[in-house]
C-alpha positions in Angstrom: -28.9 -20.7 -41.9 -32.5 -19.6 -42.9 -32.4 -16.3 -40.5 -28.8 -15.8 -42.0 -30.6 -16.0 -45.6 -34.0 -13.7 -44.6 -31.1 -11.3 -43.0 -28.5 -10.8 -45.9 -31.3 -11.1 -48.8 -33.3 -8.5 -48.1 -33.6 -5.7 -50.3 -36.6 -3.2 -52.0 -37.3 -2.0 -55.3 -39.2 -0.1 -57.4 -40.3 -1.4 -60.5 -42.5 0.7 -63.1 -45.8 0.8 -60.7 -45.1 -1.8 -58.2 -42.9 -2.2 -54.9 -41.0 -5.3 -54.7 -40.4 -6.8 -51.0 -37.7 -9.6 -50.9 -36.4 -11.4 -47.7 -34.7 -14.5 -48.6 -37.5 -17.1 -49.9 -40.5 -13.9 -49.3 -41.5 -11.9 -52.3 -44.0 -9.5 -51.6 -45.4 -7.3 -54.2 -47.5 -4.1 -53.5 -49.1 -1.3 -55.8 -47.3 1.9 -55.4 -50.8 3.5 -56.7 -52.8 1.8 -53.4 -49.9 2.8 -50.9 -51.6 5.2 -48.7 -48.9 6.2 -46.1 -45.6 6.5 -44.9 -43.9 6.9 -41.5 -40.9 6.0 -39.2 -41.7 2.8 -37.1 -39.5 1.9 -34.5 -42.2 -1.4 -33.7 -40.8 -5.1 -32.8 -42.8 -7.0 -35.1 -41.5 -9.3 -37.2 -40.4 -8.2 -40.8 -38.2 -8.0 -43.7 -36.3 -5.0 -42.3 -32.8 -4.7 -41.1 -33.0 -2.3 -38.4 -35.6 -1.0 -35.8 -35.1 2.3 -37.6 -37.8 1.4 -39.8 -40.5 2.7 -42.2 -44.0 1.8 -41.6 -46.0 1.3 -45.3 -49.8 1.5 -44.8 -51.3 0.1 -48.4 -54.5 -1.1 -49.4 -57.5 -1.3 -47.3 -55.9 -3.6 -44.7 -52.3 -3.7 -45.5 -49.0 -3.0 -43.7 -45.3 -3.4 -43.8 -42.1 -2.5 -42.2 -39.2 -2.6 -44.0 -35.7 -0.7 -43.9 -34.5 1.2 -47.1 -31.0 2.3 -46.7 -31.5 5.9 -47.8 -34.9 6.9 -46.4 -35.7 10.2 -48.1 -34.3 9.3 -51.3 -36.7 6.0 -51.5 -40.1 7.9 -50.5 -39.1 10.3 -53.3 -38.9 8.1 -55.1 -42.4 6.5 -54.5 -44.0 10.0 -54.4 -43.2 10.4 -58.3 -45.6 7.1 -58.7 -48.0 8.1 -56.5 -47.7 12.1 -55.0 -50.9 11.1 -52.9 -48.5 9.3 -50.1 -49.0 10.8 -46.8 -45.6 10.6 -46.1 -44.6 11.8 -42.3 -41.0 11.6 -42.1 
């Protein structure tokens, strides 16, 4: 029942300067202004992404994430009008 929740609650948004992360019970919030890359991942960790078709976020000075936006180009748009510093390598 839990993976089942993790799985069907996930979802991403953008609000004013900040990223919201949600999978199930896990809220992660991250600083569009300290997100310093993105790329395509296809890695096996664990994470609140649907897919292995995935988008590695590199923020902060240690931070990463993988996660799975459903249109891919429209969300690092998106995130570039916040911050146009993302190195983004689509």
């Amino acid at each position: 029942m839990f993976i089942l929740w993790l799985w069907f609650a996930a979802y991403y948004e953008i609000n004013d300067n900040q990223l919201l992360i949600v999978a199930g019970p896990i809220k992660k919030k991250i600083e569009i202004k300290e997100i310093k890359s993105i790329r395509p991942s296809r890695s096996i960790l664990s994470s609140p992404a649907l897919s292995m078709k995935r988008l590695e976020i590199l923020y902060g000075k240690w931070g990463m994430v993988l996660i799975y936006p459903k249109n891919q180009e429209n969300f690092c748009k998106n995130l570039l009008k916040i911050n146009p510093m993302i190195d983004v390598n689509m």
